[in-house]
KEFI-242448 format. One record per residue (C-alpha): residue in one letter; z, y, x. Coordinates in steps of 0.2 Angstrom, whole numbers. Each point is the difference from the previous one (the first is absolute). Layout:
// KEFI-242448
ATOM,res,z,y,x
ATOM,a,Z,Y,X
...
This chain:
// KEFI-242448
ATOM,res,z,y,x
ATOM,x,497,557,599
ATOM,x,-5,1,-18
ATOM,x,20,4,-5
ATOM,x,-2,14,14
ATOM,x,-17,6,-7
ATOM,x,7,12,-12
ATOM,x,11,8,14
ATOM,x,-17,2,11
ATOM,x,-17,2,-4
ATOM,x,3,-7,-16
ATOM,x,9,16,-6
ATOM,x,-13,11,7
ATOM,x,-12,-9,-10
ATOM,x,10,-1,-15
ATOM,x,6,21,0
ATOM,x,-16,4,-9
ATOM,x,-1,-15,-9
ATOM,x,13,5,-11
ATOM,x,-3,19,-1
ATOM,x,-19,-2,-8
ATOM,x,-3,17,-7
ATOM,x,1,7,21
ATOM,x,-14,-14,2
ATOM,x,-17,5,6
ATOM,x,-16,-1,-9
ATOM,x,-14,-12,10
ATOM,x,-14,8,9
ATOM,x,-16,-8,-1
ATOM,x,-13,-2,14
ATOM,x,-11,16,-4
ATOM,x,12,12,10
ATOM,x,-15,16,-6
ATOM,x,-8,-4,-17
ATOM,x,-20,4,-1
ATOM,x,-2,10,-14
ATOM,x,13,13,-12
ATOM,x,12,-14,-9
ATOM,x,-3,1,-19
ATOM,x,10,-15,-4
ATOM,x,16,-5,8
ATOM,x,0,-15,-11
ATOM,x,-9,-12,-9
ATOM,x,4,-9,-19
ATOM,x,-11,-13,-3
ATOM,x,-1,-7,-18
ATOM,x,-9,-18,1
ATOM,x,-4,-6,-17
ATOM,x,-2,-21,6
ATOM,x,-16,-10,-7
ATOM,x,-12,13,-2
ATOM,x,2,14,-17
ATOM,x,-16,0,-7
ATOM,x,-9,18,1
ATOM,x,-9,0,-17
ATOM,x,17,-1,-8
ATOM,x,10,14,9
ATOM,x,-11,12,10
ATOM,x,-18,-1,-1
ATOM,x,-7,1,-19
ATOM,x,-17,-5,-3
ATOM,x,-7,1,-16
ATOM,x,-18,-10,3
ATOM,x,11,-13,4
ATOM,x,6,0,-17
ATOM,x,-15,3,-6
ATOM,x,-8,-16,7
ATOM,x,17,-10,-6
ATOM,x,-7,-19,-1
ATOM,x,-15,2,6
ATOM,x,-7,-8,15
ATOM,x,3,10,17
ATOM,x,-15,5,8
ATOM,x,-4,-12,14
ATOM,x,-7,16,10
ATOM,x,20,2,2
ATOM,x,5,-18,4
ATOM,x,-14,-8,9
ATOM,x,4,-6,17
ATOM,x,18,6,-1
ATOM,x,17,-7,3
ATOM,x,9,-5,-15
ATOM,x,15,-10,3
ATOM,x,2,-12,-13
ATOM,x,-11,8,-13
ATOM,x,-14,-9,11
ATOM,x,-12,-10,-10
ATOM,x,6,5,-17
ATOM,x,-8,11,-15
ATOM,x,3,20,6
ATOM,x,4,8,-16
ATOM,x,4,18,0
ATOM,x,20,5,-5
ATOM,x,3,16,-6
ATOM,x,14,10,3
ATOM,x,15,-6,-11
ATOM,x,10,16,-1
ATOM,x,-5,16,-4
ATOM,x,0,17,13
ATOM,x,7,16,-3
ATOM,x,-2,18,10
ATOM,x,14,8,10
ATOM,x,4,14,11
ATOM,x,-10,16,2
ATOM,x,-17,-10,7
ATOM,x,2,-9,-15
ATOM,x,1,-17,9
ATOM,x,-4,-17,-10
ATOM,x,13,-14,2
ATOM,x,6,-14,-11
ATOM,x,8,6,-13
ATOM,x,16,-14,3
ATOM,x,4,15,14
ATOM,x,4,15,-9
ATOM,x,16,3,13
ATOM,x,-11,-2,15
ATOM,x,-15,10,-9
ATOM,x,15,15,-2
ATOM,x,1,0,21
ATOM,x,-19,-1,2
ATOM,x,-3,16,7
ATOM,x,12,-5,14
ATOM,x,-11,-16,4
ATOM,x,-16,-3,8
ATOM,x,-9,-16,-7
ATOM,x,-13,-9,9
ATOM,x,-11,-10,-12
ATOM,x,-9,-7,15
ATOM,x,9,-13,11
ATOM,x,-4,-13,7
ATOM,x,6,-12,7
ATOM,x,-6,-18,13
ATOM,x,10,-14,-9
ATOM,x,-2,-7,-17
ATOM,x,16,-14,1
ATOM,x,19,6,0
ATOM,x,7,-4,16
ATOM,x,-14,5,10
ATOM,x,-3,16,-10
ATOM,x,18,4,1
ATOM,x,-1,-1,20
ATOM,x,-13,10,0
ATOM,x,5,14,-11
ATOM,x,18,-1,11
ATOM,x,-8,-3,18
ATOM,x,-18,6,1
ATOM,x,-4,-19,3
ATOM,x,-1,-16,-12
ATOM,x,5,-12,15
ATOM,x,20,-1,1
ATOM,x,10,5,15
ATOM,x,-6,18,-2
ATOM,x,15,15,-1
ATOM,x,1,8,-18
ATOM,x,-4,19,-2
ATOM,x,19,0,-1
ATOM,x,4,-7,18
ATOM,x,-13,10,6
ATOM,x,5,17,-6
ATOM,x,18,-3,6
ATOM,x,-6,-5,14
ATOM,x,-8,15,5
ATOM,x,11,14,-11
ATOM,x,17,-10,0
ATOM,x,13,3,-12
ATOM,x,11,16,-4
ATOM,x,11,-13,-10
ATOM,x,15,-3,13
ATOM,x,9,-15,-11
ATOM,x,-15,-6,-11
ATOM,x,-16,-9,5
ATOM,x,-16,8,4
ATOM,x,-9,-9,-10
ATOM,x,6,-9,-17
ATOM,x,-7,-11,-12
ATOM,x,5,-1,-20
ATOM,x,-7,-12,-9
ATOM,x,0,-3,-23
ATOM,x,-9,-9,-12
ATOM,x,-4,5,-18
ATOM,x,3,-10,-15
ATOM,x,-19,-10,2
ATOM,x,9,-12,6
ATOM,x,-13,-4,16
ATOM,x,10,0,16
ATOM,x,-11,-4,12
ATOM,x,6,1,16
ATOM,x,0,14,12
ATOM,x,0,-7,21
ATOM,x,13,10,11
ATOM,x,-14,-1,11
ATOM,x,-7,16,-11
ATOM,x,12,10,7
ATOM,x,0,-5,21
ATOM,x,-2,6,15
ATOM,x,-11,-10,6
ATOM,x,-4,2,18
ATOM,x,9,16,0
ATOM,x,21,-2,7
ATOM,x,9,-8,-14
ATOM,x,13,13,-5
ATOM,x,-15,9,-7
ATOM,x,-2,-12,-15
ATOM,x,5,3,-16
ATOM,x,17,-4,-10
ATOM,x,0,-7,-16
ATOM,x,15,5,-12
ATOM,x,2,-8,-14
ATOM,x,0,11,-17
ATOM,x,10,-12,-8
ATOM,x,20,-7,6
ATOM,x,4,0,16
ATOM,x,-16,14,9
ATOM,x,3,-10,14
ATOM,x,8,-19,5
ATOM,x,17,2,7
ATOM,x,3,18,0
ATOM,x,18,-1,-3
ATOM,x,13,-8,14
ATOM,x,5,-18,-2
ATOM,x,20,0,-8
ATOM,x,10,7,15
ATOM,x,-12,10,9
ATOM,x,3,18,4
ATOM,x,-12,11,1
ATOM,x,7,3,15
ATOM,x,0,-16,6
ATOM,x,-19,-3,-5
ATOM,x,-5,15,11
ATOM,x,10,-6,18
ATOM,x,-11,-16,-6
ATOM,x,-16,8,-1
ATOM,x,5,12,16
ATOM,x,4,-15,8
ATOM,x,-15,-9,-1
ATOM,x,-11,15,4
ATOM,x,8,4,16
ATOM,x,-4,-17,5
ATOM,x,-16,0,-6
ATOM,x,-1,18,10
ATOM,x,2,-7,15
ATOM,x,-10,-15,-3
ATOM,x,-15,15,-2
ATOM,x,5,7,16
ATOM,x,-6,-15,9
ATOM,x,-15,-5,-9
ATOM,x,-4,16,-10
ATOM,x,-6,-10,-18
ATOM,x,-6,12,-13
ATOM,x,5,-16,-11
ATOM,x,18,2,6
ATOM,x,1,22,-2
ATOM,x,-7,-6,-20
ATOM,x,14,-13,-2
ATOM,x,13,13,7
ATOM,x,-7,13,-11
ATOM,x,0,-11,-14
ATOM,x,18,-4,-1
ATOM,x,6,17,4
ATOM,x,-12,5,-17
ATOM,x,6,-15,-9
ATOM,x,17,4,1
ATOM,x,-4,18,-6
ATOM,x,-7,-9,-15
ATOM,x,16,-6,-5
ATOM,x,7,15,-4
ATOM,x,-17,11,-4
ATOM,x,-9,-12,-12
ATOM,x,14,-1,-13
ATOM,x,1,19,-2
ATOM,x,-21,0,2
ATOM,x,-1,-13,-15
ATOM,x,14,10,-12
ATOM,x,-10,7,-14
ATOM,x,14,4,-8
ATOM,x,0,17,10
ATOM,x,-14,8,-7
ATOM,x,6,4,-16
ATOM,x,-9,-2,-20
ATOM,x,-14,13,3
ATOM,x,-7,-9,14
ATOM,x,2,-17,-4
ATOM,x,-9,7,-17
ATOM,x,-11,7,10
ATOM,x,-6,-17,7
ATOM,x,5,-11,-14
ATOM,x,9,-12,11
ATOM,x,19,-5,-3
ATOM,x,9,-6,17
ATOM,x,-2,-16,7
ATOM,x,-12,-7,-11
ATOM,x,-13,-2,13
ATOM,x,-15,10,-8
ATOM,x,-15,8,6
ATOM,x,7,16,-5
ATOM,x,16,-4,10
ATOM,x,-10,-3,17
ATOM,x,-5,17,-4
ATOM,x,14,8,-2
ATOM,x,5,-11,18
ATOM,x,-15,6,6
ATOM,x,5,18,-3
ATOM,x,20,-4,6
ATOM,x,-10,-8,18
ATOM,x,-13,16,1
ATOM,x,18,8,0
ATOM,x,10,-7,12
ATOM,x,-17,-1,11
ATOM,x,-7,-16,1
ATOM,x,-19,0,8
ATOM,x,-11,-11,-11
ATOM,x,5,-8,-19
ATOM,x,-9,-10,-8
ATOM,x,3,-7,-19
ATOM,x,-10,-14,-6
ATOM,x,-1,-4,-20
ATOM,x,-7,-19,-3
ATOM,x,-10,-6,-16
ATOM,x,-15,11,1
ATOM,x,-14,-14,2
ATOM,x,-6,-2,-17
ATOM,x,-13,-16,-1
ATOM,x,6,-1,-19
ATOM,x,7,15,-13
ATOM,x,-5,13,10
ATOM,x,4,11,-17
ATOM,x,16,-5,2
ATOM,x,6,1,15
ATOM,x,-4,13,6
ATOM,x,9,8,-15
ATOM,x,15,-8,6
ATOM,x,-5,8,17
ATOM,x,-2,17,-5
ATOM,x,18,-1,-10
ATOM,x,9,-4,16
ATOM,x,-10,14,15
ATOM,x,-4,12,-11
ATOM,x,15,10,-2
ATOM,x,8,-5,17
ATOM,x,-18,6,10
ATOM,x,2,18,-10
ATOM,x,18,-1,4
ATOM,x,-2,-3,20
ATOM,x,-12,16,1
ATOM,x,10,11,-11
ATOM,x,17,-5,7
ATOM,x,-7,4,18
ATOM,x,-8,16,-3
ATOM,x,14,6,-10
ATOM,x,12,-4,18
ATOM,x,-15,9,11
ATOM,x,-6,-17,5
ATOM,x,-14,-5,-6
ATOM,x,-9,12,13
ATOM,x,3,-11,13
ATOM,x,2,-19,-8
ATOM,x,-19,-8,-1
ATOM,x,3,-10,-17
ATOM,x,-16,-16,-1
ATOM,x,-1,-11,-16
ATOM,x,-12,-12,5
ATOM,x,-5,-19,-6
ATOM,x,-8,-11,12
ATOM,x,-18,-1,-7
ATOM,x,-6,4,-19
ATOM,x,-6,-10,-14
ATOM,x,-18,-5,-5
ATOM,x,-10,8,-16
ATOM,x,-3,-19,-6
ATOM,x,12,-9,-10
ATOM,x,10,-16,7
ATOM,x,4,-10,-13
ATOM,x,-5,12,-13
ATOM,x,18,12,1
ATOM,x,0,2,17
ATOM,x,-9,6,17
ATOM,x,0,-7,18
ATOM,x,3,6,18
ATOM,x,-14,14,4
ATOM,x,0,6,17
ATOM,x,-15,13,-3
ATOM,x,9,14,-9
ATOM,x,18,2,-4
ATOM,x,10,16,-5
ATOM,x,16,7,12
ATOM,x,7,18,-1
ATOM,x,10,10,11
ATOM,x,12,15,1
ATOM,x,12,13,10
ATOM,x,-2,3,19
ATOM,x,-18,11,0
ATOM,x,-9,-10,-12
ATOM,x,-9,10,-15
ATOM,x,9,-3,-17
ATOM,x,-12,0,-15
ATOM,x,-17,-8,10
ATOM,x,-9,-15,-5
ATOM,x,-8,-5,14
ATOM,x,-15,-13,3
ATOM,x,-9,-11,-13
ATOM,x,-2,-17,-9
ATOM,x,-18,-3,-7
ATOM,x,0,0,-18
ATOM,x,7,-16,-4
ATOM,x,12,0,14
ATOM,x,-7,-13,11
ATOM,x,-1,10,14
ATOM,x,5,15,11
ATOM,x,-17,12,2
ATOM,x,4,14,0
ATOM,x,13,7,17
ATOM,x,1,-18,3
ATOM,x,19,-1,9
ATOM,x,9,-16,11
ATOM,x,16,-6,4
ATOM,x,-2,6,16
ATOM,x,-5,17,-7
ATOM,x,19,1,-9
ATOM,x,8,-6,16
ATOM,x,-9,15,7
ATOM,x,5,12,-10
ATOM,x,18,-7,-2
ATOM,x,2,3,20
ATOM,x,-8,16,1
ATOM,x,14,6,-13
ATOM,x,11,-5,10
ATOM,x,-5,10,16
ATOM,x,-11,-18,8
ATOM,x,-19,-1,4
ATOM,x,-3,-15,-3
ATOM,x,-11,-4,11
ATOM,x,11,4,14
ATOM,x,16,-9,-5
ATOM,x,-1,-19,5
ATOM,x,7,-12,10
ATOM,x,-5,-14,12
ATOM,x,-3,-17,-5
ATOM,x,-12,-14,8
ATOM,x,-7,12,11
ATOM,x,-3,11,-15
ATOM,x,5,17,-7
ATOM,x,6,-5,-19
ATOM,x,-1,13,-14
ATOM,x,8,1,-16
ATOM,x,-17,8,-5
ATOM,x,-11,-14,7
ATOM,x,-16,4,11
ATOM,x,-13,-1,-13
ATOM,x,0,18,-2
ATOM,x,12,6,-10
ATOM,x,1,18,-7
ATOM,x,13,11,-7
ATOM,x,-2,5,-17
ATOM,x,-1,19,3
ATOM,x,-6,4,-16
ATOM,x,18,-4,-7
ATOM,x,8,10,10
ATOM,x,7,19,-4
């Protein structure tokens, strides 16, 4: 039957297997969106272990001021304070000096003169905060509304409801890099799931260095050809498996090795740097293959292209407990020029209208030294910024008191960003759900969340 396959079904199947670009994007479940589509896709830069506020985004000279001195326990008292708990609170002032850019005259650490040069296209919220003050659980709850695992990332669920207009390329793709601080901690796949949602919504990992993805070429003696009657094959038993028992699990595993034999012949071109010429590689500072921030970029860009749903880039060795002089200086010397790079690059191609860029950490850093270099997790007040797709350029929105302990002042959630993240692309919120233990399961949370209108053009 299986050698007959090919002369059958299977050949059915396998026609538009090998004939990828007459592939069909995937429709998601939202068959009319609820509001006018801003953005039609979303690049989310994740800066892993929490990049401390008072050294990129929010200045605060008191603080500096009060350099040594004992923080006022009318700040402290009664708070949570990881492991900084029980120990001396000294006030640490900022270690890097700011500088004003754009029209508004915008104050950000100096170390970020190329992102300072795009400021007017970015919206920065000095006020976020966030529920969790450990990695893994802030992490989840940055990616999936929810610090308990098993919940679908923002990534799952936007796919889920818009689908993908990429026809041989994931909906939703992961990169990941580390910088030269050497602290790899580890980031769980489990970051980018689908949860409870079907499971050809979660997302794929390529990998930014070698091989993007494991066994992407043919073993020694097999066609192309001959891969696809496999694959065709196997779906058209699996077809009529479905027919009998009608498994959303078994329409995933079809529609997953129908796209991963697309892979094989889209990722290599994807991943070729080499195609983009001097100027842009320049541009981004980024030489091919060398798996840098600034080369996820670029991917980034070459995915927004080719129509992938939901990217998202994580940079690791942010979280600072000692020498936070220093590395964020290191930090700095490896976004900088790749963040201005990703905004120019797309508006100068007419895209950055409708691609929602979000840099974003998973909490911030305390106002009190650790150690005496460094700071600890804070989950009262962090710094994230947005750009493209509706949202004002040039705004500071929101504030930290005035040694950056706390949002006060247009105080904003995660929830709130998820929010405004799904209203850009066309989604209230709080309609969009699915059904889970008997209950309707948002992105957004129920706890009230609000989308962040003053942002917004």
């Amino acid at each position: 039957m299986l050698s007959r396959s090919s002369q059958g079904l299977g050949a059915v199947a396998l026609a538009p297997l090998l004939r990828p670009a007459m592939a069909a994007p995937t429709a998601g479940v939202l068959e009319k969106l609820h509001l006018p589509q801003k953005a039609k896709r979303v690049i989310w830069l994740t800066m892993a272990g929490g990049p401390s506020h008072l050294e990129t985004f929010d200045p605060k000279p008191k603080l500096a001021e009060m350099d040594g001195k004992p923080m006022p326990e009318s700040f402290t008292k009664g708070q949570q304070l990881a492991q900084l708990q029980g120990k001396p609170l000294m006030c640490f002032g900022p270690q890097h000096k700011f500088a004003k850019f754009g029209k508004n005259q915008t104050e950000i650490c100096d170390l970020f003169p190329q992102i300072g040069s795009v400021i007017d296209d970015i919206c920065l919220i000095r006020s976020m905060t966030t529920d969790a003050i450990n990695h893994d659980p802030a992490h989840m709850f940055m990616n999936t509304g929810s610090q308990i695992a098993g919940r679908p990332s923002m990534g799952a669920w936007v796919t889920y409801g818009l689908g993908t207009e990429a026809s041989d390329l994931p909906g939703f793709v992961v990169l990941t890099s580390l910088g030269r601080g050497g602290q790899n901690q580890p980031i769980a796949a489990r970051q980018w799931s689908s949860g409870f949602l079907p499971s050809k919504y979660q997302g794929v990992q390529l990998r930014a260095k070698g091989d993007p993805v494991l066994y992407l070429t043919n073993p020694n003696g097999i066609s192309r050809d001959q891969q696809g009657a496999d694959v065709a094959a196997i779906n058209a038993l699996n077809q009529q498996h479905n027919t009998l028992i009608d498994d959303p699990e078994i329409a995933t595993r079809i529609a997953q090795y129908e796209m991963a034999f697309q892979m094989q012949a889209s990722v290599p071109d994807l991943m070729d740097l080499s195609k983009e010429g001097a100027k842009t590689l320049e541009l981004y500072g980024c030489q091919p293959g060398d798996g840098s921030f600034a080369s996820n970029c670029l991917l980034a860009r070459r995915l927004a292209e080719r129509g992938t749903r939901f990217i998202q880039l994580y940079h690791k060795d942010w979280d600072h407990h000692g020498g936070v002089k220093e590395g964020v200086a290191l930090k700095a010397e490896e976004i900088d020029r790749a963040c201005m790079a990703l905004i120019t690059d797309l508006k100068q191609r007419g895209m950055l209208e409708e691609t929602l860029i979000v840099w974003a950490g998973e909490f911030g850093r305390t106002p009190m030294s650790q150690g005496g270099s460094g700071r600890d997790h804070h989950n009262k007040a962090m710094s994230v910024w947005m750009a493209g797709a509706g949202i004002k350029g040039g705004l500071v929105h929101g504030a930290t008191d005035d040694l950056g302990y706390a949002a006060v002042d247009k105080v904003t959630t995660v929830h709130d960003l998820h929010a405004t993240m799904l209203h850009q692309l066309g989604i209230k919120h709080e309609a969009f759900s699915f059904k889970f233990q008997g209950l309707d399961a948002r992105l957004s949370g129920v706890e009230g969340a609000k989308v962040i209108k003053e942002v917004l053009v």
